[in-house]
Predicted model as a PDB file, atoms N, CA, C, CB and O in Angstrom, pLDDT in the B-factor column:
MODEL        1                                                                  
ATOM      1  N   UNK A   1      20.105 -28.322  10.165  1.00 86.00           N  
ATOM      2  CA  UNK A   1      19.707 -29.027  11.379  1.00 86.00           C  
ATOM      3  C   UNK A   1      18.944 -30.316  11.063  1.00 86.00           C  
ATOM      4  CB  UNK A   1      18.852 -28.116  12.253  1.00 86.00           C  
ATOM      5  O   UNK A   1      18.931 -31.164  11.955  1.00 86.00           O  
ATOM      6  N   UNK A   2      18.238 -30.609   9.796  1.00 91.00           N  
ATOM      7  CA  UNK A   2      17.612 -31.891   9.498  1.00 91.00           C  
ATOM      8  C   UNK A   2      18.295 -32.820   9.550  1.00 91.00           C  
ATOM      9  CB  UNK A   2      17.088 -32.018   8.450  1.00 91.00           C  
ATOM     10  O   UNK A   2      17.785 -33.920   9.763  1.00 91.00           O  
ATOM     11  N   UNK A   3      19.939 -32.654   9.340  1.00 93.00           N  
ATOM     12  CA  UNK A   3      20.601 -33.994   9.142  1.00 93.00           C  
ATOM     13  C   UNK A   3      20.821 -34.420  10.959  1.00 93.00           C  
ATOM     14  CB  UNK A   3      22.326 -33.799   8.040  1.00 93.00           C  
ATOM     15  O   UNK A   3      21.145 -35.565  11.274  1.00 93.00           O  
ATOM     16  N   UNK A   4      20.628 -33.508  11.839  1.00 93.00           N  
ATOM     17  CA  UNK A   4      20.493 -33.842  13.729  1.00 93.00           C  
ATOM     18  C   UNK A   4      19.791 -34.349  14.296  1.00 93.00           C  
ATOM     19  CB  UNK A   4      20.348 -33.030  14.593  1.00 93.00           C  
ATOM     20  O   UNK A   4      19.897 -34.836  15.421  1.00 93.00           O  
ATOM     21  N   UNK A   5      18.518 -34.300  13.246  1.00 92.00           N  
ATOM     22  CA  UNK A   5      17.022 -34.626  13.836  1.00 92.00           C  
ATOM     23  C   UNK A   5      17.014 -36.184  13.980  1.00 92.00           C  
ATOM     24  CB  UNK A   5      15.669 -34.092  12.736  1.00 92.00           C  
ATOM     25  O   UNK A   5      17.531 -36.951  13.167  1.00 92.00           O  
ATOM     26  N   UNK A   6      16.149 -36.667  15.490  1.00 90.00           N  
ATOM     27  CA  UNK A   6      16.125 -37.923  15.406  1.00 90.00           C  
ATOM     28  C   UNK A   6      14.703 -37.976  15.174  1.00 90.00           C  
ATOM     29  CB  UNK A   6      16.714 -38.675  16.524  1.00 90.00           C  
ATOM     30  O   UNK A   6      14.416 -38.756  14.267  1.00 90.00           O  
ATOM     31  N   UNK A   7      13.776 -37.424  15.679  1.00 95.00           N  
ATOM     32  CA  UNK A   7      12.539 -37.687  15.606  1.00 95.00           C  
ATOM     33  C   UNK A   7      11.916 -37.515  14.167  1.00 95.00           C  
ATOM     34  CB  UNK A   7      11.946 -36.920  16.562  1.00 95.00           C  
ATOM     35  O   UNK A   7      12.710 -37.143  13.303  1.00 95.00           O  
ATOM     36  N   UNK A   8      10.843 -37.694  13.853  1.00 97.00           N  
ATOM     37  CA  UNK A   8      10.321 -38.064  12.374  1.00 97.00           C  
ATOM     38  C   UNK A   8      10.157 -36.385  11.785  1.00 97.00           C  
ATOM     39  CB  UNK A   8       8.538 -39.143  12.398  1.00 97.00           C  
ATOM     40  O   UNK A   8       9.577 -35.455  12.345  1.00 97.00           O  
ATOM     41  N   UNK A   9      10.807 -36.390  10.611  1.00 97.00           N  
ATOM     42  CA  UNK A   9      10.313 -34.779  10.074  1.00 97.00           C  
ATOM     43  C   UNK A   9       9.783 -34.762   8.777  1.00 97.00           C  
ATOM     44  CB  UNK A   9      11.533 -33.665   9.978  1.00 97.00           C  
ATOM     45  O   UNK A   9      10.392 -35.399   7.918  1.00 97.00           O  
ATOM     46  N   UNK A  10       8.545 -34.025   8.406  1.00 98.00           N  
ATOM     47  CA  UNK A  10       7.566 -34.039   7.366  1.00 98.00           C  
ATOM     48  C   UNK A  10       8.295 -32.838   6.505  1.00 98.00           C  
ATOM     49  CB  UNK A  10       5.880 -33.764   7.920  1.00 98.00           C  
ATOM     50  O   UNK A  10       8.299 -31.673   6.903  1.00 98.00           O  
ATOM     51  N   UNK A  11       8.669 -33.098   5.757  1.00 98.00           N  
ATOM     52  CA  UNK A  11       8.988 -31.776   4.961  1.00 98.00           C  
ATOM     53  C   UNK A  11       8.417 -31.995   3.583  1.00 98.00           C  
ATOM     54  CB  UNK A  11      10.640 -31.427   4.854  1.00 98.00           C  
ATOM     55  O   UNK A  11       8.788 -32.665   2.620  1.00 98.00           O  
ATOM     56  N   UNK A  12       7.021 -30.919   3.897  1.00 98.00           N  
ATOM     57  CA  UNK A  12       6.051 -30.604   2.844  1.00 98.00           C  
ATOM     58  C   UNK A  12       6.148 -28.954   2.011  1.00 98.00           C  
ATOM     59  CB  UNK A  12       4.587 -30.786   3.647  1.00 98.00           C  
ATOM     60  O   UNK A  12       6.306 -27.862   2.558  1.00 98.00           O  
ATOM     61  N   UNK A  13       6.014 -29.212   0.752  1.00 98.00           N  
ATOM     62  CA  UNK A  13       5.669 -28.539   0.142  1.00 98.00           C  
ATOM     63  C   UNK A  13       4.867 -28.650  -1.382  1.00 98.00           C  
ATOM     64  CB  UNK A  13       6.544 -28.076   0.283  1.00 98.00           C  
ATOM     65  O   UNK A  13       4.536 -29.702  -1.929  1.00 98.00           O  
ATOM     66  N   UNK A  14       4.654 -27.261  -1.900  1.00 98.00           N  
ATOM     67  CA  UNK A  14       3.953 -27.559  -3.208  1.00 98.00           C  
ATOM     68  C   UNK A  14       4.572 -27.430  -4.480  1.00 98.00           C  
ATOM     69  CB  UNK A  14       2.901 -26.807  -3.318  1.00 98.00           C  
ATOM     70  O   UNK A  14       5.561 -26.769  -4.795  1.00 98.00           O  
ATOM     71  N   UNK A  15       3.747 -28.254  -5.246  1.00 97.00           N  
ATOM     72  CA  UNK A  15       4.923 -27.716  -6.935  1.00 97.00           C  
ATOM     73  C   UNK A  15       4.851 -26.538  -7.619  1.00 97.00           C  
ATOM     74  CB  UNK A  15       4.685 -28.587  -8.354  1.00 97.00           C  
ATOM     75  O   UNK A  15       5.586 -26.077  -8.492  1.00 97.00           O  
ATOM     76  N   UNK A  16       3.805 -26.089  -7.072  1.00 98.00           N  
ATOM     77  CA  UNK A  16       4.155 -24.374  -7.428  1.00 98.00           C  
ATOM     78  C   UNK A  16       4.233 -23.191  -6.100  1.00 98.00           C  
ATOM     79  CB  UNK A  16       2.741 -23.752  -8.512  1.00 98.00           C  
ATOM     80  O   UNK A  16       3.755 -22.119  -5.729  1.00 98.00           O  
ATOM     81  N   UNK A  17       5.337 -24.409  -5.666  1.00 98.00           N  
ATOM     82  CA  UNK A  17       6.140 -23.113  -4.261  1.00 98.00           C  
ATOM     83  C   UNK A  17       7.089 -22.136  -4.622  1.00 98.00           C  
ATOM     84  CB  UNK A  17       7.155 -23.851  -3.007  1.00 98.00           C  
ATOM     85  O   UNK A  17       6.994 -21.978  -5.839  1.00 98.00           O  
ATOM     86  N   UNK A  18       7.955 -21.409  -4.149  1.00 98.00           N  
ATOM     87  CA  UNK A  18       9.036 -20.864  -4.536  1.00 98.00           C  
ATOM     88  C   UNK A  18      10.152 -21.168  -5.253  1.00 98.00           C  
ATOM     89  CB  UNK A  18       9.343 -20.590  -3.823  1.00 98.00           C  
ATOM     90  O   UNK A  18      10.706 -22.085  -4.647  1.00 98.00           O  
ATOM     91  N   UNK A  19      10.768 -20.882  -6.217  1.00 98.00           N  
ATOM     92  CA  UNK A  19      11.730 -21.378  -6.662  1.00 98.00           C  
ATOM     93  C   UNK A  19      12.922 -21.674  -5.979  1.00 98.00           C  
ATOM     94  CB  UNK A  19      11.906 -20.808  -7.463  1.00 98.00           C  
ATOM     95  O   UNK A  19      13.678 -22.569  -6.357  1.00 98.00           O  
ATOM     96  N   UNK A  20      13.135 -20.956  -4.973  1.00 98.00           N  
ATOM     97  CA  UNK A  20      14.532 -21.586  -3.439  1.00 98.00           C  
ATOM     98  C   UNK A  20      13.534 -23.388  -2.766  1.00 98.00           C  
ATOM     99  CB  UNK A  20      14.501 -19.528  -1.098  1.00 98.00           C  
ATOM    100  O   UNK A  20      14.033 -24.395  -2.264  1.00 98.00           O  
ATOM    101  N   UNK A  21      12.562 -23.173  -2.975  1.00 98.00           N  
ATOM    102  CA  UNK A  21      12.138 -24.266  -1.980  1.00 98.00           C  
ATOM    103  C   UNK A  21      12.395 -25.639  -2.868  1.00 98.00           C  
ATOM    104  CB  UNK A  21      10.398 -24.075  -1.437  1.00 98.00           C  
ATOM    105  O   UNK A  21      12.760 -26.780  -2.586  1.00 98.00           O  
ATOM    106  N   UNK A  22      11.957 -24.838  -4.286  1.00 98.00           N  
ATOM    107  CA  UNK A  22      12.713 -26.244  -5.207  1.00 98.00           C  
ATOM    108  C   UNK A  22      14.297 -26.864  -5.154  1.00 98.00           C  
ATOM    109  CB  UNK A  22      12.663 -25.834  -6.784  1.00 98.00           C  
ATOM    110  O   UNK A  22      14.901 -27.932  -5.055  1.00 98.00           O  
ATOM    111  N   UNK A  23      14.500 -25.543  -5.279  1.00 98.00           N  
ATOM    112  CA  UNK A  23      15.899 -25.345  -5.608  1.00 98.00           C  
ATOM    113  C   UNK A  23      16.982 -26.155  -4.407  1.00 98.00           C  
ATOM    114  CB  UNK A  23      16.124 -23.608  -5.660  1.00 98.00           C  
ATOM    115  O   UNK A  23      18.001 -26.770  -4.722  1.00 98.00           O  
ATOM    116  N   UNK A  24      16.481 -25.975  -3.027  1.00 98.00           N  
ATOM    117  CA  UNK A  24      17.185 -27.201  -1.860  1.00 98.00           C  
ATOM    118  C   UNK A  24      15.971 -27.976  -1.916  1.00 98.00           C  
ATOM    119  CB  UNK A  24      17.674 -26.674   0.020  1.00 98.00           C  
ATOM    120  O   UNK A  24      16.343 -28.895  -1.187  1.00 98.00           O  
ATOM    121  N   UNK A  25      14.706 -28.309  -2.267  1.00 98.00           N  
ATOM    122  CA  UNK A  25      14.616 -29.892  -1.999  1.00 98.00           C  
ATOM    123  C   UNK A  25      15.096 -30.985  -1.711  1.00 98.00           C  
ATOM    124  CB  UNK A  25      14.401 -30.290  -2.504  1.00 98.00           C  
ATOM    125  O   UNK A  25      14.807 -31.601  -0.685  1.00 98.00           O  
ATOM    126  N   UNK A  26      16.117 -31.475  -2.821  1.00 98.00           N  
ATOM    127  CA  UNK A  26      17.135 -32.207  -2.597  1.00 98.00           C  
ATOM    128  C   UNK A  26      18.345 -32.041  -1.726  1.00 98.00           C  
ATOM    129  CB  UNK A  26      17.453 -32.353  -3.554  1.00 98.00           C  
ATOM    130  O   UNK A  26      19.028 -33.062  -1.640  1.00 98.00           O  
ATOM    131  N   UNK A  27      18.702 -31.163  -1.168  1.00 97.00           N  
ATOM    132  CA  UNK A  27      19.744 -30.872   0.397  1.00 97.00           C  
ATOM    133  C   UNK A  27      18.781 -31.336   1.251  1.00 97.00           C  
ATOM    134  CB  UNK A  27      20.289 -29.059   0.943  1.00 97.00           C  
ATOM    135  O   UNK A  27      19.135 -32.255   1.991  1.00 97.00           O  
ATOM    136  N   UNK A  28      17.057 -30.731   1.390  1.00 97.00           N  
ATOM    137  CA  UNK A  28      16.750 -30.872   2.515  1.00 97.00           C  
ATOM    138  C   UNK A  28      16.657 -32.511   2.863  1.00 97.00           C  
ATOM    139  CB  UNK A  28      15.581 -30.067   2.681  1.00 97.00           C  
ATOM    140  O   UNK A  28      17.120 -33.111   3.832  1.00 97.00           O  
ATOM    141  N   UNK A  29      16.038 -32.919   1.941  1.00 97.00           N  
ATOM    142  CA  UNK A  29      16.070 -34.489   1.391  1.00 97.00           C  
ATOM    143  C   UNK A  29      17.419 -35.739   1.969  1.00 97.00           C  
ATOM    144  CB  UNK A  29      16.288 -34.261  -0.445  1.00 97.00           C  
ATOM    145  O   UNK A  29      17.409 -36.635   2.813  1.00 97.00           O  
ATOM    146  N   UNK A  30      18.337 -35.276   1.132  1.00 97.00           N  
ATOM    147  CA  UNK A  30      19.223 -35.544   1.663  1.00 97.00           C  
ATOM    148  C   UNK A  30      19.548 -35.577   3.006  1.00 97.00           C  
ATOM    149  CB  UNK A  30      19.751 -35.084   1.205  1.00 97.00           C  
ATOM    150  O   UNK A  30      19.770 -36.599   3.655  1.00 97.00           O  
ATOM    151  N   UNK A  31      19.573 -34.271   3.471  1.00 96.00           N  
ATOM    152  CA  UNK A  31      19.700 -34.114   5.300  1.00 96.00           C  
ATOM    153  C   UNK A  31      18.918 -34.871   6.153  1.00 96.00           C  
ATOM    154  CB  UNK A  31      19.310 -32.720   5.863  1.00 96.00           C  
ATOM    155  O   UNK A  31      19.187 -35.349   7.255  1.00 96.00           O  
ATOM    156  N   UNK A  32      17.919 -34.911   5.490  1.00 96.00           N  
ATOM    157  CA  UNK A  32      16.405 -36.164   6.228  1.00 96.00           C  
ATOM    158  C   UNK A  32      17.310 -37.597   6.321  1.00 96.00           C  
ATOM    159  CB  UNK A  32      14.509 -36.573   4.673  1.00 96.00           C  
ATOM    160  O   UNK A  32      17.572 -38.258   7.327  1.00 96.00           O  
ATOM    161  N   UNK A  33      17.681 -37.829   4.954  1.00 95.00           N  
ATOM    162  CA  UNK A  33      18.355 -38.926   5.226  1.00 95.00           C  
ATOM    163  C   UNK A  33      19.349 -39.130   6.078  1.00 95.00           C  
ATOM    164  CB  UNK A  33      18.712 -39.263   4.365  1.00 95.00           C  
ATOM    165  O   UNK A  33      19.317 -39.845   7.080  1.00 95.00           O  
ATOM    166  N   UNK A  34      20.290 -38.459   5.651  1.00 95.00           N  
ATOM    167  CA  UNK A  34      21.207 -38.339   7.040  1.00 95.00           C  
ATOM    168  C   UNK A  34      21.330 -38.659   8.521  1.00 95.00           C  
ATOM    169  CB  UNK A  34      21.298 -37.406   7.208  1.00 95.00           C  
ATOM    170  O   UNK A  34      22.003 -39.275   9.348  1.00 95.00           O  
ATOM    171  N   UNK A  35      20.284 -37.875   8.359  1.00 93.00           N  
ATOM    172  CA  UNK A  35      19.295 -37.989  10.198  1.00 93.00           C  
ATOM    173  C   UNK A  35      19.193 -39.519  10.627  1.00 93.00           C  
ATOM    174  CB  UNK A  35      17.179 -37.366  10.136  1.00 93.00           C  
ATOM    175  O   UNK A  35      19.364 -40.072  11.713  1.00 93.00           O  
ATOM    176  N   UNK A  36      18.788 -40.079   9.136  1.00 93.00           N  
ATOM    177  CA  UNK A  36      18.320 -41.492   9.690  1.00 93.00           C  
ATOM    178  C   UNK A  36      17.197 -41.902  10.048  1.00 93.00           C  
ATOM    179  CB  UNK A  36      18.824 -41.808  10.623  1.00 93.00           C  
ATOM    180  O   UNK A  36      16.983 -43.107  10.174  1.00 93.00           O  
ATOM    181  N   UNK A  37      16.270 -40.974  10.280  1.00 95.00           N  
ATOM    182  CA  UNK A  37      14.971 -41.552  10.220  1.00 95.00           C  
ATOM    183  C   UNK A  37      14.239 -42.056   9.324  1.00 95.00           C  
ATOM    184  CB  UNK A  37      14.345 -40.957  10.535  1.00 95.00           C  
ATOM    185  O   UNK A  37      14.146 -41.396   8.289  1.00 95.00           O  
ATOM    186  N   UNK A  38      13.501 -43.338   9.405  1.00 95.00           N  
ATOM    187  CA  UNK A  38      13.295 -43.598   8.340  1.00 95.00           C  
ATOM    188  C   UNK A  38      11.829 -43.047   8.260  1.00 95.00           C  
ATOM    189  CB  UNK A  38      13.617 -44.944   8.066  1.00 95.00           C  
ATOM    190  O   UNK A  38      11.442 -43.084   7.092  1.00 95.00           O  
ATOM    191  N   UNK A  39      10.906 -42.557   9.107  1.00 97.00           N  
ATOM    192  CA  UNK A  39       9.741 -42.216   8.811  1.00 97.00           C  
ATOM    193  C   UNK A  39       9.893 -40.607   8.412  1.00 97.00           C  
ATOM    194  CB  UNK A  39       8.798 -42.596   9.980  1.00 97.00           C  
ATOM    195  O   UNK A  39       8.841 -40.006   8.193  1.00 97.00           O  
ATOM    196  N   UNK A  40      10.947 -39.997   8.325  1.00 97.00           N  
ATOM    197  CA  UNK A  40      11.018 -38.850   7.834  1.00 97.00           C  
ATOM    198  C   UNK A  40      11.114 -38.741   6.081  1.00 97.00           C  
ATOM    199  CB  UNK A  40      12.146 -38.303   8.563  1.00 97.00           C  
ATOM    200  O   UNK A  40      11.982 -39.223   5.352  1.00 97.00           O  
ATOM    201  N   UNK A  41       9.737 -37.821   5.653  1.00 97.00           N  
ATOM    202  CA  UNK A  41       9.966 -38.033   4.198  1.00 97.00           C  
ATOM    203  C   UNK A  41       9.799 -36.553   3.958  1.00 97.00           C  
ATOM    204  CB  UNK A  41       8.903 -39.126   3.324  1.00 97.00           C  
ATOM    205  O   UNK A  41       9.764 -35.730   4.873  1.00 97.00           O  
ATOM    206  N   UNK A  42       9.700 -36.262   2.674  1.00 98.00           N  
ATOM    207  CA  UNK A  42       9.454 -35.022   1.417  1.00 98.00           C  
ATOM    208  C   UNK A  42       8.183 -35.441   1.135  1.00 98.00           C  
ATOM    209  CB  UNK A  42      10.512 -34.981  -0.123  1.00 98.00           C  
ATOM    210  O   UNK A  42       7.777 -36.593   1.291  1.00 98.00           O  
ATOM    211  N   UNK A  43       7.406 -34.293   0.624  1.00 98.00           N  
ATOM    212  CA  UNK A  43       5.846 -34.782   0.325  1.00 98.00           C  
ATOM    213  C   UNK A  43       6.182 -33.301  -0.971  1.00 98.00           C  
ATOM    214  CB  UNK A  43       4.150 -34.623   2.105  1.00 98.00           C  
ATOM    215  O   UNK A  43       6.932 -32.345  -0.775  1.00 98.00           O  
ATOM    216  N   UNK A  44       5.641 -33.481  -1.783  1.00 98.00           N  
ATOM    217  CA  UNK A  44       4.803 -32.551  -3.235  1.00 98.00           C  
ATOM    218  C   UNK A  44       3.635 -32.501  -3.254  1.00 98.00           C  
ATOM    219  CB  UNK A  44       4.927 -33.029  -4.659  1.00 98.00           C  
ATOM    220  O   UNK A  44       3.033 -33.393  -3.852  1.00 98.00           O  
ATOM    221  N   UNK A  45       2.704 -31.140  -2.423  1.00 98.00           N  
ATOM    222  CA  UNK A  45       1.376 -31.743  -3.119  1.00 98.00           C  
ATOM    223  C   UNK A  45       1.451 -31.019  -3.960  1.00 98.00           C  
ATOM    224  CB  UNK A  45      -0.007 -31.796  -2.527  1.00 98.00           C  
ATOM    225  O   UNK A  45       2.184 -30.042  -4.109  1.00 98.00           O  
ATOM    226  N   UNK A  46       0.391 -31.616  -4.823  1.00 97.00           N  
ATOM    227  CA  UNK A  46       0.206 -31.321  -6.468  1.00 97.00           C  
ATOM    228  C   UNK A  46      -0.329 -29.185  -6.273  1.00 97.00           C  
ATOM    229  CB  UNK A  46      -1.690 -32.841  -7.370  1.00 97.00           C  
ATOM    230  O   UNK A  46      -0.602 -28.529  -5.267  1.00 97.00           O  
ATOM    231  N   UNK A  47      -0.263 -28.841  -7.567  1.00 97.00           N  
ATOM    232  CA  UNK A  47      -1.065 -27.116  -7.349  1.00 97.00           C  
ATOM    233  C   UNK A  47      -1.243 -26.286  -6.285  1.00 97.00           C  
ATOM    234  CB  UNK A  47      -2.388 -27.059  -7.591  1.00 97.00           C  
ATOM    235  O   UNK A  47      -2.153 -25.493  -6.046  1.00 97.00           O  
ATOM    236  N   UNK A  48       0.074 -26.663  -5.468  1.00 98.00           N  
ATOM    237  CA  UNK A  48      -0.321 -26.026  -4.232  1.00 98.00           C  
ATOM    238  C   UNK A  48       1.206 -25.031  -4.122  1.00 98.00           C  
ATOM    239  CB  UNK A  48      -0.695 -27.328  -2.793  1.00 98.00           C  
ATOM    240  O   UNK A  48       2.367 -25.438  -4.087  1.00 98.00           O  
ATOM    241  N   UNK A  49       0.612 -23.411  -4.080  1.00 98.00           N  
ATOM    242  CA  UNK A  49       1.393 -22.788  -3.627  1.00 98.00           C  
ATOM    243  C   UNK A  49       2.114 -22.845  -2.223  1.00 98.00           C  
ATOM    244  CB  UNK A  49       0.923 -21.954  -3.842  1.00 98.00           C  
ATOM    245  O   UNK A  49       1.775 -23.601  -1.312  1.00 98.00           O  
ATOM    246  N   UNK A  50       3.317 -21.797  -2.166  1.00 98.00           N  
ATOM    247  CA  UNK A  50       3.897 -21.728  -1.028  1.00 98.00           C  
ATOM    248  C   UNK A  50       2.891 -21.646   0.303  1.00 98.00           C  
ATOM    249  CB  UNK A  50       4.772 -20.616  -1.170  1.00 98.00           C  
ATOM    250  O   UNK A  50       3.055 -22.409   1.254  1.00 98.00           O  
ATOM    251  N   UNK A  51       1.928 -20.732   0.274  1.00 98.00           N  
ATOM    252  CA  UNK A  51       0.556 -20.802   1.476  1.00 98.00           C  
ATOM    253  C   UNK A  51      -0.510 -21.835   1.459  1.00 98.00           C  
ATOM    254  CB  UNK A  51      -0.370 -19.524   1.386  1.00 98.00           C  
ATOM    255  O   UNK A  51      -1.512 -21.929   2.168  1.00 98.00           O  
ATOM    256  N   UNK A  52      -0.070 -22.602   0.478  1.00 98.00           N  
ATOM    257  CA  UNK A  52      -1.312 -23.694  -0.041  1.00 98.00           C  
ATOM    258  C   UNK A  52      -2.441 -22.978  -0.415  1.00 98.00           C  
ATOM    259  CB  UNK A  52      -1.861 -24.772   1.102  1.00 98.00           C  
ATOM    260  O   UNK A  52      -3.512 -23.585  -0.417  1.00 98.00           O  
ATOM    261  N   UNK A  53      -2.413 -21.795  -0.734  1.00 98.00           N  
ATOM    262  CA  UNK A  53      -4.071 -21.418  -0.929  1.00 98.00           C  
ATOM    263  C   UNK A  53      -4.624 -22.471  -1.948  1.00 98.00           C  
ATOM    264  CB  UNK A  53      -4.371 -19.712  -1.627  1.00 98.00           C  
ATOM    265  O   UNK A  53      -4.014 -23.152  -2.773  1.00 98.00           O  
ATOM    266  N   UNK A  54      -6.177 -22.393  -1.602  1.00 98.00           N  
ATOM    267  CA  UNK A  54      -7.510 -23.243  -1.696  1.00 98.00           C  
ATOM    268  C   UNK A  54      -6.783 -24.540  -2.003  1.00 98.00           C  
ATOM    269  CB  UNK A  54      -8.740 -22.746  -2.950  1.00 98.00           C  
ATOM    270  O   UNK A  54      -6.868 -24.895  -3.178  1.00 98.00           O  
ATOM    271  N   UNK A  55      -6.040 -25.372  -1.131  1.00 98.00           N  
ATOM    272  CA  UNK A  55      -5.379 -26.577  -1.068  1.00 98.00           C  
ATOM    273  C   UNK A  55      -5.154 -26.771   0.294  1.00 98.00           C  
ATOM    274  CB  UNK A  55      -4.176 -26.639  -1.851  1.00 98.00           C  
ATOM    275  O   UNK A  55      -4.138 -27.314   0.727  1.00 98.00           O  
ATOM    276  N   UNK A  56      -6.210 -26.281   1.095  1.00 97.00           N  
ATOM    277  CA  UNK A  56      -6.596 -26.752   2.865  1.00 97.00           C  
ATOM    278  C   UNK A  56      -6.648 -28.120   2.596  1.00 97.00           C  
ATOM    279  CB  UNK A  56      -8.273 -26.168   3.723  1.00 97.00           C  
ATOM    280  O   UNK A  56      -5.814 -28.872   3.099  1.00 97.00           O  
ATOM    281  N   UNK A  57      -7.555 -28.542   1.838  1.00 98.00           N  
ATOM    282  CA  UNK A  57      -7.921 -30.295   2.096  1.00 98.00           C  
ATOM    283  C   UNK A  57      -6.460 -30.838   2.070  1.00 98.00           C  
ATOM    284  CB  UNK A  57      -9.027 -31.211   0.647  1.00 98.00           C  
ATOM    285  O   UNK A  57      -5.908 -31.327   3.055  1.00 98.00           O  
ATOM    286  N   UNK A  58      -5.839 -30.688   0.728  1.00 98.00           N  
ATOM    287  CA  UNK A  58      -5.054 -31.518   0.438  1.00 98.00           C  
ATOM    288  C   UNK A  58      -3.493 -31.082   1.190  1.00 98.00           C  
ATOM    289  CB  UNK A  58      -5.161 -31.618  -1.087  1.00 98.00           C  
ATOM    290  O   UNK A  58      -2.420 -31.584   0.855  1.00 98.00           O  
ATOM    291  N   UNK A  59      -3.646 -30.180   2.121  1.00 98.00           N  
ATOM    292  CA  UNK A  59      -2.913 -29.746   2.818  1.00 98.00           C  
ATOM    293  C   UNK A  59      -2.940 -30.729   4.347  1.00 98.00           C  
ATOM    294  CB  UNK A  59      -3.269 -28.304   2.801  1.00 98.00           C  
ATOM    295  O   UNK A  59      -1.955 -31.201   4.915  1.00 98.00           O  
ATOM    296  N   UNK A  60      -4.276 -30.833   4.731  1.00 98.00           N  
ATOM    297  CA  UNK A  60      -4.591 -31.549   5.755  1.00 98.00           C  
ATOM    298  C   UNK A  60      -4.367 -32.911   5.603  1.00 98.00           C  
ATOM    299  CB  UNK A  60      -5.767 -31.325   6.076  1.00 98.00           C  
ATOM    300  O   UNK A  60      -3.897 -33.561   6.536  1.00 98.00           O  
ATOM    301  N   UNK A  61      -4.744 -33.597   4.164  1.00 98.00           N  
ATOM    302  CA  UNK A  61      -4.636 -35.068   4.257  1.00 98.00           C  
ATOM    303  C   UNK A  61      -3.219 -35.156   3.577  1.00 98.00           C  
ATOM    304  CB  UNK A  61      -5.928 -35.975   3.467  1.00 98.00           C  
ATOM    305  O   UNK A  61      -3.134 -36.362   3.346  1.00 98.00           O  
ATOM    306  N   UNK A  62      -2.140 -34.615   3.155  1.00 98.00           N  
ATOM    307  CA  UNK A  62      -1.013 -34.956   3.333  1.00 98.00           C  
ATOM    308  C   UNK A  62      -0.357 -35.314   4.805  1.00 98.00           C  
ATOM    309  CB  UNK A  62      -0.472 -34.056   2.742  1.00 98.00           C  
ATOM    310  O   UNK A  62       0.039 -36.336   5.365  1.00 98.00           O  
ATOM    311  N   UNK A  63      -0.463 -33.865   5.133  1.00 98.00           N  
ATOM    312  CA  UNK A  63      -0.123 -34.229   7.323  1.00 98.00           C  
ATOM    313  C   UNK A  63      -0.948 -35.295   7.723  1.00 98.00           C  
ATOM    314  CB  UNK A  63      -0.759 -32.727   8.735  1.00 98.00           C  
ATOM    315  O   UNK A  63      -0.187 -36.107   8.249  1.00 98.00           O  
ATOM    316  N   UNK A  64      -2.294 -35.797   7.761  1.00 98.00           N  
ATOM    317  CA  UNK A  64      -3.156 -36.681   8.324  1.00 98.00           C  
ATOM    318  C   UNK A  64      -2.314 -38.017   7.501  1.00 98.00           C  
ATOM    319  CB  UNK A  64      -4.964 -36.323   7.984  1.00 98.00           C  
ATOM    320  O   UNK A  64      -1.782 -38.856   8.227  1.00 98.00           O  
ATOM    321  N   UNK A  65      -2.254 -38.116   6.557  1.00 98.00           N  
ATOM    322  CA  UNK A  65      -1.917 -39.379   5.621  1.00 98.00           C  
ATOM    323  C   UNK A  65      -0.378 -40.241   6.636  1.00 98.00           C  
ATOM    324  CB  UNK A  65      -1.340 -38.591   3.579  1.00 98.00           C  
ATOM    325  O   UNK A  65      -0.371 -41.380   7.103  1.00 98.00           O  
ATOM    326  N   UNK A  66       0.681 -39.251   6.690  1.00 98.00           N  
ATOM    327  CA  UNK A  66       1.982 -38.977   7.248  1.00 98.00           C  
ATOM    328  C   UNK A  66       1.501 -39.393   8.949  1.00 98.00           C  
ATOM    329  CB  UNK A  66       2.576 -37.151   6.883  1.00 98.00           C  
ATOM    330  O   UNK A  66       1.931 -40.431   9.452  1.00 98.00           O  
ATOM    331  N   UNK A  67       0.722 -38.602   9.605  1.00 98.00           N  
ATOM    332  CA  UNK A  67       0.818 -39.106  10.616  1.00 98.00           C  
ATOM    333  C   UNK A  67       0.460 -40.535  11.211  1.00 98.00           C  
ATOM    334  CB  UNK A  67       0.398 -38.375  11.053  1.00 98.00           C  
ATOM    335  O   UNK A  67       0.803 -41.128  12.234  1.00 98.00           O  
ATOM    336  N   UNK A  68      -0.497 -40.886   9.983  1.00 98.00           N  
ATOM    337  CA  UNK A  68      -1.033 -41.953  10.400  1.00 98.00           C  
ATOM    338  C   UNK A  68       0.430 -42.749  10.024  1.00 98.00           C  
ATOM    339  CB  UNK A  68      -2.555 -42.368   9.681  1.00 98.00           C  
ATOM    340  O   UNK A  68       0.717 -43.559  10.905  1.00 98.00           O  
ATOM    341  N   UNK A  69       1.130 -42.710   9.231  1.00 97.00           N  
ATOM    342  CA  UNK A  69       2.309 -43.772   9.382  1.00 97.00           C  
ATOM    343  C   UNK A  69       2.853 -43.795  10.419  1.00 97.00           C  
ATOM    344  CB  UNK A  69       3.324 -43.697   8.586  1.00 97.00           C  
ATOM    345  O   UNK A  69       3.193 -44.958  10.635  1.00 97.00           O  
ATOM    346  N   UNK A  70       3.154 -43.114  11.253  1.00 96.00           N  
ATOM    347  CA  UNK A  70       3.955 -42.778  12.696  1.00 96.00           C  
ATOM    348  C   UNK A  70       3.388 -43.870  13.652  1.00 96.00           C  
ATOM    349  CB  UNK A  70       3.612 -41.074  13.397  1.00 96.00           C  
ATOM    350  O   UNK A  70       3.766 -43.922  14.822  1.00 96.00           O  
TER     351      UNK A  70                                                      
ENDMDL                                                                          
END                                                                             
């Protein structure tokens, strides 16, 4: 459904998420593009599991960082 989307889509995750979430990064990526939006990106934060545990901050100022581009 990402490649349908018109409105802006954040697709965040961490580098030590699941190995499927790695594994389509690049589909989901791709599909973003597709879409055509250009404010729709992929974000990596750094040491942050699939729940982000103790990576609230850097959980928040990825989304805060992103929205402020909008």
């Amino acid at each position: 459904a990402l490649d349908r989307l018109k409105v802006p889509v954040l697709d965040l995750y961490g580098d030590d998420d699941y190995p499927a979430v790695h594994r389509l990064a690049d589909e989901r990526l791709a599909a973003l593009r597709v879409g055509g939006n250009p404010e729709s990106v992929q974000i990596v934060v750094p040491h942050a599991d699939h729940y982000f545990r103790d990576r609230g901050e850097e959980l928040l100022k990825a989304v805060s960082d992103w929205l402020d581009t909008l």
